[in-house]
matplotlib code that plots the C-alpha trace (Angstrom):
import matplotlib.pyplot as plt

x = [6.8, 5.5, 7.1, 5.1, 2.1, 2.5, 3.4, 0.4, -2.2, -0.5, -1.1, -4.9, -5.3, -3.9, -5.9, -9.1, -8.5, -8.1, -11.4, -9.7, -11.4, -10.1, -12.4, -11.8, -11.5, -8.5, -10.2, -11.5, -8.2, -9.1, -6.0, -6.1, -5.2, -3.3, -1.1, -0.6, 0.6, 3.0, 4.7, 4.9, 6.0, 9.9, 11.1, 12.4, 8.4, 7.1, 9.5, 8.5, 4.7, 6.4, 8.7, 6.1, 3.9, 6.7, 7.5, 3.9, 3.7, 6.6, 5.7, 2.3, 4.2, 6.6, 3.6, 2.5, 6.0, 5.8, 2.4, 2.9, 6.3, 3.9, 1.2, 4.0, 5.9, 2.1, 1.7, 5.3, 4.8, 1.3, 1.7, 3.5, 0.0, 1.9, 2.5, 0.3, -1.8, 1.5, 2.3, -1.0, -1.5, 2.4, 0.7, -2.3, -0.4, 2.5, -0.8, -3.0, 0.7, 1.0, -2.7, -2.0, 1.0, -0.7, -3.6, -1.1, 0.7, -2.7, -3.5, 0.1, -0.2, -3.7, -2.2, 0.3, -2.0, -4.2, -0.6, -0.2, -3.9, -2.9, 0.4, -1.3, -4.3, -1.6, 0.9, -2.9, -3.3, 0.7, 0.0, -3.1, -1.8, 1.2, -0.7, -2.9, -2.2, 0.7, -2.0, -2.0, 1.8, 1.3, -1.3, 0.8, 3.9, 1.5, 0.5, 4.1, 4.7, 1.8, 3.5, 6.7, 5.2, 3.2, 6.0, 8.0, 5.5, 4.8, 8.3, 8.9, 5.2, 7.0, 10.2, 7.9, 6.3, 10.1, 10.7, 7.6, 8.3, 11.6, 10.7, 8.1, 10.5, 12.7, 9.7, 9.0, 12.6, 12.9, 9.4, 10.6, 14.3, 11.8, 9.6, 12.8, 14.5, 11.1, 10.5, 14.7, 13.7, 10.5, 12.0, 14.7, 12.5, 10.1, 13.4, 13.6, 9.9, 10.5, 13.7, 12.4, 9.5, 11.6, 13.4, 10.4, 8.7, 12.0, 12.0, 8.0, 8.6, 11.7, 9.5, 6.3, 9.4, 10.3, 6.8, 5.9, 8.9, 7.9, 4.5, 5.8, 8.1, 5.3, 3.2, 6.0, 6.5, 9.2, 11.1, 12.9]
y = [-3.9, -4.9, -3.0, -0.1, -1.8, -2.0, 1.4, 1.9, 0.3, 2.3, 5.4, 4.6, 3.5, 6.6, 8.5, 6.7, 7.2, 10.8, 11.3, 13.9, 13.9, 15.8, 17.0, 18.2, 15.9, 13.7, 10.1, 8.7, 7.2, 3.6, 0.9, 0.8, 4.7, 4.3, 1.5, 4.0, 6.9, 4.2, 3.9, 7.9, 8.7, 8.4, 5.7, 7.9, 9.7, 6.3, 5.6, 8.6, 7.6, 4.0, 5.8, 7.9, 5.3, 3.2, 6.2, 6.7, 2.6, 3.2, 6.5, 4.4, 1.4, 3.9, 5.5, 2.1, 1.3, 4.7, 4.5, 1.0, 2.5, 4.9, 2.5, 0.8, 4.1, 4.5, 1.2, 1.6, 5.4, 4.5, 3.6, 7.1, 9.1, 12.3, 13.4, 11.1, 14.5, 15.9, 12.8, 12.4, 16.1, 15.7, 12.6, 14.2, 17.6, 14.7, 13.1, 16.3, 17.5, 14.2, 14.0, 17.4, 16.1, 13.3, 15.4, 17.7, 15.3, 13.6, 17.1, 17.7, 13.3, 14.7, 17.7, 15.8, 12.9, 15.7, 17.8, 14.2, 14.0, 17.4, 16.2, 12.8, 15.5, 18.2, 15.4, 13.7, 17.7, 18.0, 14.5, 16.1, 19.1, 17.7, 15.4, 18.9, 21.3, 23.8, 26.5, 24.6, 24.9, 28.3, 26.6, 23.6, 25.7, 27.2, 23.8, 22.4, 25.8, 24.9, 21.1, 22.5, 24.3, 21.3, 19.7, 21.9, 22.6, 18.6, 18.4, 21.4, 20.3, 16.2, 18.4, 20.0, 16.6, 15.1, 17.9, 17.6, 14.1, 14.4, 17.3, 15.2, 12.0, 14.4, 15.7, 12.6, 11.2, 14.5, 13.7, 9.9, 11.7, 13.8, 11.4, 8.7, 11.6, 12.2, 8.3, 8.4, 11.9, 10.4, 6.8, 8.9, 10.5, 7.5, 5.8, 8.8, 9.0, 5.1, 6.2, 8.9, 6.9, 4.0, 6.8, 8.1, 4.9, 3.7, 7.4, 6.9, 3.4, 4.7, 7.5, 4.7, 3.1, 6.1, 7.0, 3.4, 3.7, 6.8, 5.5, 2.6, 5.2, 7.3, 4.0, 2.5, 6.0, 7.7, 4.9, 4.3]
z = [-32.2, -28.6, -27.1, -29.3, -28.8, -24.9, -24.5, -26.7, -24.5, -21.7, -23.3, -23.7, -20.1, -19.0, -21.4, -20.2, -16.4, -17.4, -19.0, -21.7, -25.0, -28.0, -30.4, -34.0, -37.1, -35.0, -34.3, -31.1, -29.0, -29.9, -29.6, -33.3, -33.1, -30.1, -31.8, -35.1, -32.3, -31.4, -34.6, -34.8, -31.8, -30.7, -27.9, -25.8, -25.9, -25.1, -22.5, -20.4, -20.8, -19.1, -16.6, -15.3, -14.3, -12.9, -11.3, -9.7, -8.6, -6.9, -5.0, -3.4, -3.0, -0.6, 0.8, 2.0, 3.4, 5.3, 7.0, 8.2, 9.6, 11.3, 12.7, 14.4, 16.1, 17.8, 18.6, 20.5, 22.2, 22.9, 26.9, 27.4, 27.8, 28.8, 25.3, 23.3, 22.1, 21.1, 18.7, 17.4, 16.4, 14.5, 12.8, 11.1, 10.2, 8.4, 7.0, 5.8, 4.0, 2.7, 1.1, 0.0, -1.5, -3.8, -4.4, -6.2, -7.6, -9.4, -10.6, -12.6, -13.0, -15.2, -16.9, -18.4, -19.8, -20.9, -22.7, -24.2, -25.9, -27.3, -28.9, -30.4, -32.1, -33.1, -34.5, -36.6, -37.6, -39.2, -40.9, -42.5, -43.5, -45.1, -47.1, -48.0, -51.0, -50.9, -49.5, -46.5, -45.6, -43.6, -41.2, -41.0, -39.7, -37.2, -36.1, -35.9, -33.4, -31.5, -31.2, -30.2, -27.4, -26.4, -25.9, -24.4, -21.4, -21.3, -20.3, -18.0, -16.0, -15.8, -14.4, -11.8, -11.1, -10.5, -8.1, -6.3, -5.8, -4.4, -2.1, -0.5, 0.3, 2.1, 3.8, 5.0, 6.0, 7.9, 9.4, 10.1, 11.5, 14.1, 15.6, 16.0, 17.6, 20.1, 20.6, 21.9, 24.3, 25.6, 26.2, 28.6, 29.9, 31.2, 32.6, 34.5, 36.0, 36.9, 38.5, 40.7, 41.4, 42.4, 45.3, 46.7, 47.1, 48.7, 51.1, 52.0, 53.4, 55.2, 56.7, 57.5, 59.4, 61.3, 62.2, 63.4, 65.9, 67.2, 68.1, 69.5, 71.7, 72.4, 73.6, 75.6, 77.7, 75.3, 75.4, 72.2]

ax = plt.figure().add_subplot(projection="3d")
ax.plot(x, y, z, "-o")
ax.set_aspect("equal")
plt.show()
C-alpha cells in the first residue's frame, strides 16, 4: 500500500542518516528491501518509525519557538545593567542543559534506528530458517528469542526517549516560569531606583535653594 511504501522510504532515510550497516547474508537496505520490510512488518511497527519522527520535528520546531522567546526576554532586560551578568550566566547554563539535552536525545534517536536494523536482519534470518530443513528449527527458535528481545529493548529505549522528552519541556517551562518571575522582580525594582532618584534630585535642589539664601544673607550682612 502507500502508506507501506512511505513508511518504507522512512525507514531507509533514517537508516541512512544513521550510517548502521548489518552484515551477514541479510541484503543491503535498498527501497526494494525496505518496501518487502514493509509488507512484513505490523502497522502499528510502522507507525512508531512515523510517530517518532513526528515526534522529533516537533521537539525542534519547539526549540525554535523557545529560543526566539529567549532572544526577546534579552532584548527587553537588556537596559537593566545591574544584573545583566546574572541573566546571561542563567542563559547559557539553560542552553549547555538544553544541548546536552538533544545531544542525548540523538544518541537514544541512533540506538533505536540501529535496534531497528537488527529487527529487519533477525526478521530476513527467521524467514530463512523457516524456509530451511527441519535441522534448522533449533537455531530458528534461538533467533526468534533473539527477535523478541530486540524488540523488547526497542521499546523500553523509545519509553526512555518519551520520558526524556517530557522531562526536558518541564525543564524549560520551569526555566521560562523563573526568568518571567525575575523580569517582574527587576522591573520593581527599577521603578524603585527611578523613584528614589526622583526624591533626592527633588531634596538636592531644595538644599542648592537653601545654600543660595544663605550666601545671599551672608553677603547682605546676615540679613535674611
Amino acid at each position: 500500500s502507500s502508506w507501506s511504501a512511505a513508511a518504507a522510504a522512512a525507514s531507509v532515510e533514517g537508516a541512512a542518516a544513521s550510517g548502521v550497516v548489518v552484515k551477514g547474508r541479510a541484503p543491503m537496505l535498498t527501497p526494494e528491501v525496505a518496501n518487502s520490510m514493509a509488507e512484513k512488518l505490523s502497522r502499528d511497527e510502522l507507525g512508531v518509525i512515523i510517530s517518532m519522527q513526528k515526534a522529533q520535528r516537533a521537539a525542534e520546531t519547539d526549540l525554535g519557538r523557545l529560543r526566539n522567546e529567549r532572544d526577546d526576554l534579552i532584548a527587553e532586560l537588556k537596559g537593566v545593567e545591574s544584573v545583566k551578568d546574572f541573566l546571561v550566566a542563567k542563559l547559557r547554563d539553560a542552553e549547555r542543559a538544553q544541548r546536552m539535552a538533544e545531544s542525548e536525545k540523538e544518541k537514544v534517536a541512533r540506538q533505536v534506528t540501529s535496534d531497528q536494523e537488527v529487527i529487519a536482519f533477525l526478521d530476513y534470518r527467521v524467514q530463512e530458517l523457516e524456509s530451511s530443513s527441519e535441522a534448522a528449527d533449533l537455531e530458528k527458535a534461538a533467533v526468534e528469542d533473539e527477535l523478541k528481545a530486540a524488540k523488547a529493548k526497542s521499546t523500553e529505549r523509545v519509553r526512555v526517549l518519551g520520558d526524556m522528552l517530557r522531562f526536558e519541556r518541564d525543564q524549560l517551562a520551569a526555566n521560562e516560569k523563573e526568568w518571567k518571575a525575575t523580569k517582574k522582580v527587576l522591573v520593581k525594582e527599577v521603578k524603585q531606583c527611578r523613584a528614589q532618584i526622583v526624591s533626592l534630585e527633588a531634596e538636592r535642589d531644595g538644599l542648592r535653594e537653601q545654600n543660595s539664601r544663605l550666601r545671599d544673607a551672608l553677603l547682605n550682612g546676615g540679613k535674611m
